[in-house]
N, C-alpha and C positions, 0 to 999 in steps of 0.2 A: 504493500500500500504506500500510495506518495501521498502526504499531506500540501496543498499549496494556498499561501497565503498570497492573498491579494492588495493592493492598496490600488484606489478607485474613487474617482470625480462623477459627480453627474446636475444636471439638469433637474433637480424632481417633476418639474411643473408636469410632464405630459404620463407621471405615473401614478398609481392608485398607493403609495409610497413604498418604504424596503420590504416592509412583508408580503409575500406571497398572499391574493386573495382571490375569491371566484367573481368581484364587481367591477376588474378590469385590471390592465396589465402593471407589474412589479417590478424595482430593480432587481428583486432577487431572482422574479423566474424569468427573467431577462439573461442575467447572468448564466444560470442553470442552463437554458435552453444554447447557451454558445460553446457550453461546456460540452454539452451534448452532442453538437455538432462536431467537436474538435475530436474528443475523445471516444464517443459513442458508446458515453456511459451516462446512462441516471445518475444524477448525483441532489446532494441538498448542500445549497451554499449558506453558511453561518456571518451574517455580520456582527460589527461591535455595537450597532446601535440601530435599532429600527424606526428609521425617520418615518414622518407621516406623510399623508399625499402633499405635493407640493414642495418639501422640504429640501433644499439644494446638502451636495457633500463635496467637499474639497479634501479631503483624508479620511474618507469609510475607511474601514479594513475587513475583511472579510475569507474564510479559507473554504476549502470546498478537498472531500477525501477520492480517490481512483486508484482502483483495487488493480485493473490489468495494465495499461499503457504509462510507461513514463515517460516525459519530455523535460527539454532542458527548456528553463525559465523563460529567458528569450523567446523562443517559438512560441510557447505558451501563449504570454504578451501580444505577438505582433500577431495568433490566430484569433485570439479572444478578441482583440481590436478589430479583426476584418471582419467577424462574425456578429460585433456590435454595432458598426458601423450605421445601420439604421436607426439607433436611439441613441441619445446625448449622453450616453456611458463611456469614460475611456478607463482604463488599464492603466494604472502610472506606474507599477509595480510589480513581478509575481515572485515570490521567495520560496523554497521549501523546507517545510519546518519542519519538527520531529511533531511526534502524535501527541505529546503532552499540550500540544499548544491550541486553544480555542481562541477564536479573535471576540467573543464576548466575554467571559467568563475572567480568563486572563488578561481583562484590559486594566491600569492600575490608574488612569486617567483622559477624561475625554474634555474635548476643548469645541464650546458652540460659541458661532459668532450669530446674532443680530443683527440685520442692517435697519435704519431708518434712514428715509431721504427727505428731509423737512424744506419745505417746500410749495410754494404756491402753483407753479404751473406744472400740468400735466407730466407725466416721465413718458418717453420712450422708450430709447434704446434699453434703459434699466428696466422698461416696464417686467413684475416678473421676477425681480431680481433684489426688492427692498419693499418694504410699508413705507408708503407715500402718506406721509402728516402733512396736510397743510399748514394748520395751526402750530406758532411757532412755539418751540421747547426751548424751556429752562436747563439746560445740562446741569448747572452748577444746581439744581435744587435737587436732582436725580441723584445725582452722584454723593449726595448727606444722606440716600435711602440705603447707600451701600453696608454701611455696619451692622442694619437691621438682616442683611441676607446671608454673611458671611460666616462659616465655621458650623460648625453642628448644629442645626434647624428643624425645628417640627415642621416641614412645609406642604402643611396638610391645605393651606389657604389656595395653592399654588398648584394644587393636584387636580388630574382628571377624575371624574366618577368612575371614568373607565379601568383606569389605571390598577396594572396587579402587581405591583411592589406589596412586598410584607410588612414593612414600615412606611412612613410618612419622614421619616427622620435622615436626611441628607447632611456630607459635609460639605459646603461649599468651599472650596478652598480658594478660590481667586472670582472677585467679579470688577470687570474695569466697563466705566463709560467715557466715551471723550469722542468731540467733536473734530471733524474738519470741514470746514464751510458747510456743504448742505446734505453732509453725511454724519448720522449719528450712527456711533459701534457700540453695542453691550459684549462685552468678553464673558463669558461664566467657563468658571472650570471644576469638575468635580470628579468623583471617581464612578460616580453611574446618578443619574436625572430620574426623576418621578416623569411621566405620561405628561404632557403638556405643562413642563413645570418652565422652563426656559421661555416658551409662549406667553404663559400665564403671568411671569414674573413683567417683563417686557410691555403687556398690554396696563399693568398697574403703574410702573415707572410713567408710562405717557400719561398717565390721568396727573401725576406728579409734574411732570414737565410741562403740559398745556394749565396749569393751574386749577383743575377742578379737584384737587386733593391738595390738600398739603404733606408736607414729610409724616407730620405727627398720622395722618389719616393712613396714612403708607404703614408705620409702627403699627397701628390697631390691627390694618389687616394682617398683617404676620403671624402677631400675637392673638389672633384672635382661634386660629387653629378652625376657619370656618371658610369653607369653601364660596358661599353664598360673597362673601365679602372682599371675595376676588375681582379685580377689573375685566373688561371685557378681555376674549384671548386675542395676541396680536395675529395676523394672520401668518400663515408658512412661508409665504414668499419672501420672508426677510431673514429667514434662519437655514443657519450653515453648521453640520458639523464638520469641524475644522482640521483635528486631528485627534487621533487614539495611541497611546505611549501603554508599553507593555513592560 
C-alpha cells in the first residue's frame, strides 16, 4: 500500500463544499474520481478540514490510500492536474507518507483567513472572492474584541446547530485583524474550529465595526455561551483555509 499526501488550492464557489454529498458535486469526489482515472482504483480521499459550499482553500491537505499501483510523486501531480483540469482544483503538492499519517486527525494546526472588501461600489473581478461591506468598519474597534476570543473559549455562541464536535470549548491561539485600504483580513489560528465558528465569529466582529454593537455587546455574546446571541453568519465567499502544519 502507498499512502499519498496531497496539498491543494481551489475555487469552492462552483462546489457543494469538501464533503462528498448526493445534492451536487464535491472537492473530495472530484479528487477521488481523478484518482480513479489515474490509478483505476476506488479510493476515499481524507482532508484536514471540511470547508463548506463556497469556501475557497489555498493549503487543504489531504491523503488518499492505493493498494496495487505505485507512482512517483511527480507523475502523480502532473496526472491529477490533467484529470482536474475541468474544475478550479490544482495539485500544489503530492508526498508519500508512511501509514501513520492522517491529514485530519494529525493536523496540530490550521490557519483561516477572512477577506472583507469594504467598500461602496460594486466588486468584480473579486466578485466571489470576499464579503463586500458597504458600510464603513471601524478596524480599530474590532481588533479591542480580540482578547475576548483568544486562548481557551466556551465558543458555544459561535457554533452551528449542526455542528458534531464533543465540546464547544476551542483554543484559539492567534486571531489578527488589520487593514489595507479597502481590504479587511481576520487571521484565526487554532488546532481544529467548531462548524461555522470562523463565519460566525466574522459576521459579529462586522456588527462591531459598522457600529450597531459595541465591544462590550461583543463580550456579552461570548460570554453569554448562547447561540441565539450570535450575529448574522458572514457568508463563505470570504473564507480561506490557508494552511495545515503537522
Amino acid at each position: 500500500m502507498t499512502r499519498y499526501k496531497l496539498l491543494i488550492e481551489y475555487d469552492g464557489s462552483p462546489f457543494v463544499g469538501w464533503q462528498k454529498q448526493e445534492n451536487g458535486l464535491s472537492i473530495q469526489e472530484s479528487i477521488e474520481r481523478s484518482v480513479l482515472e489515474l490509478f483505476q482504483e476506488q479510493v476515499t480521499v481524507f482532508g484536514a478540514g471540511r470547508t463548506d459550499t463556497g469556501v475557497h482553500a489555498m493549503g487543504q491537505v489531504c491523503h488518499f490510500d492505493i493498494l496495487q499501483k505505485e507512482l512517483d510523486t511527480n507523475t502523480v501531480l502532473n496526472a491529477l492536474n490533467h484529470h482536474l483540469r475541468s474544475y478550479p482544483i490544482s495539485i500544489l503538492k503530492v508526498d508519500k507518507v508512511d501509514e501513520e499519517f492522517h491529514a485530519r486527525f494529525n493536523a496540530k494546526q490550521r490557519k483561516y483567513l477572512y477577506r472583507i472588501i469594504n467598500r461602496h461600489s460594486p466588486l468584480t473581478v473579486e466578485k466571489g472572492r470576499a464579503w463586500h461591506v458597504y458600510k464603513n468598519l471601524d478596524v480599530n474597534q474590532m481588533i479591542k474584541c480580540i482578547p475576548f476570543i483568544e486562548g481557551k473559549i466556551d465558543f458555544t455562541t459561535f457554533r452551528s446547530a449542526h455542528c458534531q464536535a464533543e465540546s464547544p470549548v476551542k483554543t484559539m491561539e492567534n486571531v489578527n485583524i488589520n487593514r489595507t485600504e479597502e481590504d479587511i483580513f481576520f487571521g484565526f489560528v487554532a488546532r481544529s474550529f467548531l462548524h461555522h465558528q470562523v463565519r460566525s465569529l466574522v459576521g459579529s466582529l462586522k456588527l462591531v465595526g459598522d457600529g450597531t454593537w459595541t465591544v462590550e455587546n461583543f463580550k456579552f455574546a461570548v460570554e453569554s455561551k448562547d447561540r441565539s446571541k450570535c450575529g448574522a453568519l458572514a457568508p463563505p465567499e470570504g473564507l480561506y483555509l490557508m494552511e495545515v502544519k503537522y
